[in-house]
N, CA, C and O of each residue as an XYZ file, in Angstrom:
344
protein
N      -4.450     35.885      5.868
C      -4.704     37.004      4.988
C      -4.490     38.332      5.726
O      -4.005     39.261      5.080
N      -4.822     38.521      7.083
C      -4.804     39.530      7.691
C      -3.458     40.144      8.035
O      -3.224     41.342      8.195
N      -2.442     38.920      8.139
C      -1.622     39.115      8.777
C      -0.393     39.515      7.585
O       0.746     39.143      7.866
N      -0.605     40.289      6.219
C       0.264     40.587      5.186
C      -0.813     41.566      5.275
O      -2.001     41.603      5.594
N       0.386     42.579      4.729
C      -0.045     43.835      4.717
C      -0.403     44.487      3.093
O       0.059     43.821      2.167
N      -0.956     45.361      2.839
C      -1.848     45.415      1.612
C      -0.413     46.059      0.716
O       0.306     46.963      1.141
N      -0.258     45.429     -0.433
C       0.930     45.473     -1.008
C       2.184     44.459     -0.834
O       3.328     44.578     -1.274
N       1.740     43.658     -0.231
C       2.920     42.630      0.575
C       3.298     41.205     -0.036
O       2.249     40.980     -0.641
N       3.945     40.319     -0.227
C       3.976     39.259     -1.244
C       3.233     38.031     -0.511
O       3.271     38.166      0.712
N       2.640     36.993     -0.899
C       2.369     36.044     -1.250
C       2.949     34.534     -1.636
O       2.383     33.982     -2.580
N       3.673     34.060     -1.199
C       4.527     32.784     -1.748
C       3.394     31.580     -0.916
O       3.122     31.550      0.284
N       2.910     30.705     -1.959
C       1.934     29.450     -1.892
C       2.407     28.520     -2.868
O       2.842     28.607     -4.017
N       2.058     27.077     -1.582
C       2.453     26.041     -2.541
C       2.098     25.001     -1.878
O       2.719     24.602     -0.893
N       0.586     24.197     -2.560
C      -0.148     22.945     -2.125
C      -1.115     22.547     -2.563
O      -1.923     23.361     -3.011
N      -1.419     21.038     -2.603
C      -2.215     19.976     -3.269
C      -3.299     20.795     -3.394
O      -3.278     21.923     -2.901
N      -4.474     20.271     -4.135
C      -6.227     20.140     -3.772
C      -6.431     18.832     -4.179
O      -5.678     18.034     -4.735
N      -7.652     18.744     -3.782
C      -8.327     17.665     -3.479
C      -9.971     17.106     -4.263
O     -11.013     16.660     -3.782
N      -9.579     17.372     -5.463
C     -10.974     17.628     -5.815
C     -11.263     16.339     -6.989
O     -12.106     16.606     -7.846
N     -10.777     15.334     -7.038
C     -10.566     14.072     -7.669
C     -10.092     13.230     -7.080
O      -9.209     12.554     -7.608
N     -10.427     13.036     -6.059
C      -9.459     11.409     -5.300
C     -10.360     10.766     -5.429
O     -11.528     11.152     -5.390
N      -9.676      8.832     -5.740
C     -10.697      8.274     -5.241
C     -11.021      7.261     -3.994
O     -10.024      6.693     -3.549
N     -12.049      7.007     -3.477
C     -12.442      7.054     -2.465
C     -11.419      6.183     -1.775
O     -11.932      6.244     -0.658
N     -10.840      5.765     -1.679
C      -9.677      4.814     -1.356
C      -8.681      5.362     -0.782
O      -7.909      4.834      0.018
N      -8.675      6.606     -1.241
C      -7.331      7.444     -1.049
C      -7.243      7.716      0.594
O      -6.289      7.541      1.352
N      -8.691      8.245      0.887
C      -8.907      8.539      2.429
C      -8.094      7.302      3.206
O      -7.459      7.794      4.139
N      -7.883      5.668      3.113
C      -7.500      5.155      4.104
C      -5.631      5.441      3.886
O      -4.779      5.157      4.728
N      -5.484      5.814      3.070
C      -3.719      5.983      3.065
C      -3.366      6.707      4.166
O      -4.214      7.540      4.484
N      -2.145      6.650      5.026
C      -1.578      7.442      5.823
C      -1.375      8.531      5.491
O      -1.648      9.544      6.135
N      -0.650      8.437      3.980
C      -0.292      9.905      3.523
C      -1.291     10.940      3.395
O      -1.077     12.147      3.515
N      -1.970     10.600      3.240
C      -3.772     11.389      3.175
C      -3.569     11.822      4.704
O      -3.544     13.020      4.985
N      -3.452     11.019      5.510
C      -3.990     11.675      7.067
C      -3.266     12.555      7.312
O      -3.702     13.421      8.070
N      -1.959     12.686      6.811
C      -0.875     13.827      7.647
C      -0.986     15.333      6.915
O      -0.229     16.236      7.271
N      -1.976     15.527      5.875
C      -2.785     16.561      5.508
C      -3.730     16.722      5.946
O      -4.793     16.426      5.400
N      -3.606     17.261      7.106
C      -5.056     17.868      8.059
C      -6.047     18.123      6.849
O      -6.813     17.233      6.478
N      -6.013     19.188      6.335
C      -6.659     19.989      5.693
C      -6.517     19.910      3.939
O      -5.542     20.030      3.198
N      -8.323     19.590      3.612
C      -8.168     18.876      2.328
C      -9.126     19.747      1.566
O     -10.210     19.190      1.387
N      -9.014     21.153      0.985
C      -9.255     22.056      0.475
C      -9.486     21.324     -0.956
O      -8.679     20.503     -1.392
N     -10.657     21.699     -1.636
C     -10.365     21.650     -3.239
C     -10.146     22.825     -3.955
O     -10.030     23.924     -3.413
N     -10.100     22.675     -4.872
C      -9.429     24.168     -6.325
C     -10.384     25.102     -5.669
O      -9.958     25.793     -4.744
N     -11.317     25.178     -5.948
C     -12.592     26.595     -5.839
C     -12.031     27.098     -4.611
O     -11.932     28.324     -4.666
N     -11.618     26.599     -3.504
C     -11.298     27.059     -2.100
C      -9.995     28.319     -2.569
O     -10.012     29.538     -2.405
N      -8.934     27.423     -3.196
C      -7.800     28.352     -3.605
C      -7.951     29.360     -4.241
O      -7.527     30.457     -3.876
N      -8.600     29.140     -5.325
C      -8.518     30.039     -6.539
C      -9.992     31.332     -5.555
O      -9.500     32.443     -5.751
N     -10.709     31.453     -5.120
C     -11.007     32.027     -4.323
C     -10.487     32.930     -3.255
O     -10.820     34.048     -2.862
N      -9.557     32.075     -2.912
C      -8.666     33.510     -1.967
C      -7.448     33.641     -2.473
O      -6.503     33.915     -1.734
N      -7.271     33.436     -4.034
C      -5.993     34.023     -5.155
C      -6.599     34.934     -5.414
O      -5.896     35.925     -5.611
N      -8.153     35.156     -5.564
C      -8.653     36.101     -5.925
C      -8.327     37.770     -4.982
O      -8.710     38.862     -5.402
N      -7.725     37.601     -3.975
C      -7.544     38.722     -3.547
C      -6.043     39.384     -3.341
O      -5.508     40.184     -2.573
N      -5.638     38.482     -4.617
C      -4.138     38.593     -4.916
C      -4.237     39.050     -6.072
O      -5.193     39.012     -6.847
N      -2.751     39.697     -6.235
C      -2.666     40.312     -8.195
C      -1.386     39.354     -8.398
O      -0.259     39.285     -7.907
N      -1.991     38.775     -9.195
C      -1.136     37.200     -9.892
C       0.359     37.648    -10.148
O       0.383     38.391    -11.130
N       1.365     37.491     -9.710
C       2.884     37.275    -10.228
C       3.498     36.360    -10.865
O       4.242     36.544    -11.829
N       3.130     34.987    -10.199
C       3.608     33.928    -10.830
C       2.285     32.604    -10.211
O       1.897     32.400     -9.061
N       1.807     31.785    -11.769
C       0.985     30.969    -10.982
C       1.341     29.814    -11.776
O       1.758     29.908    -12.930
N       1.133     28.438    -10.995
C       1.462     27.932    -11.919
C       0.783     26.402    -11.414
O       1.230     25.899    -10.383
N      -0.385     25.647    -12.243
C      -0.685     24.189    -11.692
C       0.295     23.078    -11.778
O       1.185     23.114    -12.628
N       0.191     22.191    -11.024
C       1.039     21.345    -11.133
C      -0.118     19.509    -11.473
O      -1.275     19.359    -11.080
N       0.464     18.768    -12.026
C      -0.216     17.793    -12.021
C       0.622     16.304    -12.236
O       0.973     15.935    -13.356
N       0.880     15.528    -11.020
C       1.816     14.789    -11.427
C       1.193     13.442    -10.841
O       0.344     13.410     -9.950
N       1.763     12.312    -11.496
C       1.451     10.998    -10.932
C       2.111     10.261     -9.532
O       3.276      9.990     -9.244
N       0.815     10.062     -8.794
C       1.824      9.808     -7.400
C       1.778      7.921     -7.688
O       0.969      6.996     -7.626
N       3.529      8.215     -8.092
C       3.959      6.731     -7.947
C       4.264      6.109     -6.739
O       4.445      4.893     -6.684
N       4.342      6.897     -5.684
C       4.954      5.605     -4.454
C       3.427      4.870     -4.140
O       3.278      4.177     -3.134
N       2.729      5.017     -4.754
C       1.225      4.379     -4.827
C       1.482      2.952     -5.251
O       0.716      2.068     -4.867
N       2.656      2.644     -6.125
C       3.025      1.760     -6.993
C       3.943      0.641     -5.892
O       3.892     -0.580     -6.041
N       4.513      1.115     -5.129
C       5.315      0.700     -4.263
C       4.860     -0.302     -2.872
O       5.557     -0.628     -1.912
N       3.517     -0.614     -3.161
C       3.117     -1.412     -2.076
C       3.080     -0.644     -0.882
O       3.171     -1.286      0.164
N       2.983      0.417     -0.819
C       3.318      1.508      0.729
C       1.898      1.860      1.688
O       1.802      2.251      2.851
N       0.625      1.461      0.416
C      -0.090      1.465      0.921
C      -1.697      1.009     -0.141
O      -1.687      0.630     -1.312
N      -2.904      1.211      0.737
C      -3.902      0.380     -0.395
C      -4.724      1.496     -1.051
O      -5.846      1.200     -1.460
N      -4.285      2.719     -1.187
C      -4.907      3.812     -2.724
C      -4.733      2.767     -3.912
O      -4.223      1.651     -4.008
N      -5.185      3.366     -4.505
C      -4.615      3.118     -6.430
C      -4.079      4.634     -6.658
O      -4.230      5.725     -6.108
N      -3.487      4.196     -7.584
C      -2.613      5.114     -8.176
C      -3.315      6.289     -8.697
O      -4.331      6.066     -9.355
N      -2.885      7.710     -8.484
C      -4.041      8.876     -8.723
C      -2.887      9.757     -8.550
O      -1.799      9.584     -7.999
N      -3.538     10.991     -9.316
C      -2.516     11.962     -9.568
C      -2.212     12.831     -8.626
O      -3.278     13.134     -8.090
N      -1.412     13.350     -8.173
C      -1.534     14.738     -7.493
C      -1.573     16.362     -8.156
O      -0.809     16.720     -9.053
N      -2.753     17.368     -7.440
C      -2.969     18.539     -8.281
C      -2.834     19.134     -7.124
O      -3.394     18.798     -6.080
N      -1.672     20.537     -7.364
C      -1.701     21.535     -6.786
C      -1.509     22.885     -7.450
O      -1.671     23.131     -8.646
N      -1.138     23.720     -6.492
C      -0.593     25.208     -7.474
C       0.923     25.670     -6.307
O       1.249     25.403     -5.151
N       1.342     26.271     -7.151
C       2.332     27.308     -6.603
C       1.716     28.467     -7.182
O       1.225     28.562     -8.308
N       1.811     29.484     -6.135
C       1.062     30.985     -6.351
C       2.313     32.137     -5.849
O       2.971     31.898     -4.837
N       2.474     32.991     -6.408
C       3.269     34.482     -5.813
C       2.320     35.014     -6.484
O       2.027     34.832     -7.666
N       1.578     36.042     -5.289
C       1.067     36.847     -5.564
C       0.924     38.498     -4.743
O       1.625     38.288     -3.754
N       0.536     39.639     -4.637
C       0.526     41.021     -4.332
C      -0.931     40.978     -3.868
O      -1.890     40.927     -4.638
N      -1.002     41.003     -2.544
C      -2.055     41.632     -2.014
C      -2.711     42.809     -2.218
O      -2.344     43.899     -1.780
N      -3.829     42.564     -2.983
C      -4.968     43.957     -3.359
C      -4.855     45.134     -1.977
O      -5.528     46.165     -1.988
């Protein structure tokens, strides 16, 4: 945040985490996301943005389907954000 300057753009784009189920934690793909933020985290520091373009995303993660690993099948939710620093 510090490091954009007041008036400066904003380009974001990534999951949250606020519906998995508990299963999900042993997948690999889970581990190579350090950092497992839910919605309130984001939409919290969008808040110090003036919205340009926002947009949720919500899609079904099929390689779940693929034997790749032992989740069940669960959606993925993120956002893409452009936004103007207050």
């Amino acid at each position: 945040y510090r490091s954009l300057r007041p008036g400066g753009i904003l380009i974001f784009n990534d999951r949250y985490y606020d519906d998995m189920p508990p299963d999900y934690w042993s997948d690999l793909d889970s581990r190579l996301h350090p950092i497992r933020p839910f919605r309130a985290v984001y939409e919290r520091f969008f808040s110090f943005f003036e919205p340009i373009f926002v947009r949720r995303y919500s899609i079904p993660n099929i390689l779940r389907g693929l034997g790749r690993c032992r989740a069940p099948l669960h959606r993925t939710e993120g956002f893409y954000f452009i936004g103007r620093k207050l």
